[in-house]
C-alpha positions in Angstrom: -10.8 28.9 33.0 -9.6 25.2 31.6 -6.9 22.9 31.6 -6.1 20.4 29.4 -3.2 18.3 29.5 -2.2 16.1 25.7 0.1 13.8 25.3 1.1 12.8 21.8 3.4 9.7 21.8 3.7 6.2 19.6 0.7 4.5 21.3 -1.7 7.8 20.7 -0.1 10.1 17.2 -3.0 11.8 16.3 -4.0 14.0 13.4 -6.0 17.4 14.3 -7.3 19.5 11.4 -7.1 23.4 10.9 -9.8 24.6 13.2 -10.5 27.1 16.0 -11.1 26.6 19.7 -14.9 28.0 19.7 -16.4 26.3 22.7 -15.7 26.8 26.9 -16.6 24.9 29.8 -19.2 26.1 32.1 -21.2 24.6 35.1 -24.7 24.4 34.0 -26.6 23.8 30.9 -28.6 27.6 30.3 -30.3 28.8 27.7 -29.1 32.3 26.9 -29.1 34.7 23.7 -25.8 34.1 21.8 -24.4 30.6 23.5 -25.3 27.9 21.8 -24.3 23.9 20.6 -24.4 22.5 24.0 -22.5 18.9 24.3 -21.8 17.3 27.2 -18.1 15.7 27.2 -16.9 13.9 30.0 -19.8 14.6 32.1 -18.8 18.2 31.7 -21.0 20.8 29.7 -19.2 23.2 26.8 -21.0 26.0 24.5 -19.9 27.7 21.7 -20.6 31.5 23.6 -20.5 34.6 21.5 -17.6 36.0 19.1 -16.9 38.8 22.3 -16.2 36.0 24.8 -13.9 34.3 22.6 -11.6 37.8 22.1 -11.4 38.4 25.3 -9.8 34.9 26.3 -5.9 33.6 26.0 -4.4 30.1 25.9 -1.1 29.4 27.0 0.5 26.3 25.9 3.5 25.0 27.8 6.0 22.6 26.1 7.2 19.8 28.4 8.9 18.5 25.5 10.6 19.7 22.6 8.2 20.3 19.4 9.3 20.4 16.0 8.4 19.2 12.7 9.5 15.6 13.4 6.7 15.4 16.1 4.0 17.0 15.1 4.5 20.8 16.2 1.6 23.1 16.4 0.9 24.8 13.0 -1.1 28.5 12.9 -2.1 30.5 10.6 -0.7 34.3 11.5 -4.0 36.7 11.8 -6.3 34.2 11.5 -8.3 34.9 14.8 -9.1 38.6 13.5 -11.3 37.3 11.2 -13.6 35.8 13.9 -15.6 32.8 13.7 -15.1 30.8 10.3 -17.2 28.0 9.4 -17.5 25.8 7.0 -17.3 27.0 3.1 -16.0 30.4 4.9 -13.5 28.3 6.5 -12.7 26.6 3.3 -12.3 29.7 1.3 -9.9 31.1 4.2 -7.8 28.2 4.0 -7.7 28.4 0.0 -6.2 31.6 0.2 -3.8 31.4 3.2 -0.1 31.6 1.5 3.1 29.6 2.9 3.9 32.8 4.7 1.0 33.0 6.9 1.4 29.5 8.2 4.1 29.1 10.9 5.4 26.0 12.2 5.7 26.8 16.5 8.8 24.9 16.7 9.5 25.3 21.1 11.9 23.7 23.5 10.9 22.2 26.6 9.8 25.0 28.5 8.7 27.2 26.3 5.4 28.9 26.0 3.3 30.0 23.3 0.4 32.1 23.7 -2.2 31.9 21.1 -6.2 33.3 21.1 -8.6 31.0 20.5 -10.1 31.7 17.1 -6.4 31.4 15.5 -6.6 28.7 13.3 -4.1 25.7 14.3 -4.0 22.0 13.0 -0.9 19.7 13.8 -0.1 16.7 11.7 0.9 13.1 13.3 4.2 12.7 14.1 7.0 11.2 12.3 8.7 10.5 14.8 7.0 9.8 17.5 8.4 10.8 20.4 6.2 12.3 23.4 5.3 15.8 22.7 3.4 16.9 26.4 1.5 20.1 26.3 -0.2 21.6 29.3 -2.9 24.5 27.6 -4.3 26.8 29.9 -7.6 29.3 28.8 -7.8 32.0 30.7 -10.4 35.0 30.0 -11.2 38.6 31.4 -15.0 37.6 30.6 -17.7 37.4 33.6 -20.8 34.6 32.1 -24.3 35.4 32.3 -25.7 34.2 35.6 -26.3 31.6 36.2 -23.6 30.4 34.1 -20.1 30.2 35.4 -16.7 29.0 34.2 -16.9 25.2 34.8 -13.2 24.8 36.4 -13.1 28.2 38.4 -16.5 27.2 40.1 -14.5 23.2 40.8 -11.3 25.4 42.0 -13.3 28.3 44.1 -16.6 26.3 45.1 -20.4 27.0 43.5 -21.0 30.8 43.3 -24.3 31.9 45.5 
């Protein structure tokens, strides 16, 4: 359903806080029951839809190069998505009582591929060492939208539905 490519490196080391991925790219702006924060990023509109789309989706994140502690691997947090949407203080309090053994470190080789749902919380730190850590994450979902809504990227792939 999307396709993001990052590239953390010594000219772009960013820092990305524990969070979860609650919003999807469609073709339209529409109001409907349940979807809501619209924003418009790159001239391309995203919605934070209900809890039940989110579920039914899967992210696949491809290591082109080698991740470890050194650069910034991805961190989760083990169960986290089956607690469904946190946000704000019930975020906070989440994150106050995680323990060291629910967080994982997803050390991967180049190659490697980690699959992760989107409401599992992740954060990575910048890197130490800054070599380039490539990523290509791929969403993909079982979910039909609402008419008129569609997935923003299948419609670009496949053409405007009728």
């Amino acid at each position: 359903m999307r396709s993001l490519f990052f590239n953390k490196n010594a000219a772009h080391n960013w820092l990305v806080p524990w969070h979860q991925d609650m919003t999807i790219c469609v073709n339209q702006k529409v109001e409907l029951a349940g979807y809501s924060k619209w924003t418009l990023k790159n001239g391309a509109h995203h919605v934070e839809p209900p809890t039940d789309v989110l579920d039914k989706m899967l992210t696949l994140r491809i290591a082109m190069d080698a991740a470890n502690h050194e650069n910034a691997a991805l961190k989760v947090l083990a169960g986290s998505h089956r607690h469904g949407k946190l946000k704000g203080t019930q975020l906070d309090i989440y994150m106050e009582n995680a323990t060291e053994a629910d967080m994982h470190i997803c050390t991967m080789l180049a190659g490697d591929v980690l699959l992760i749902k989107p409401l599992l919380l992740h954060a990575s730190e910048k890197a130490m060492k800054a070599d380039q850590r490539r990523v290509l994450h791929l969403e993909f979902s079982a979910t039909v939208l609402p008419a008129p809504m569609h997935w923003a990227e299948a419609e670009r792939i496949s053409g405007p539905k009728n």
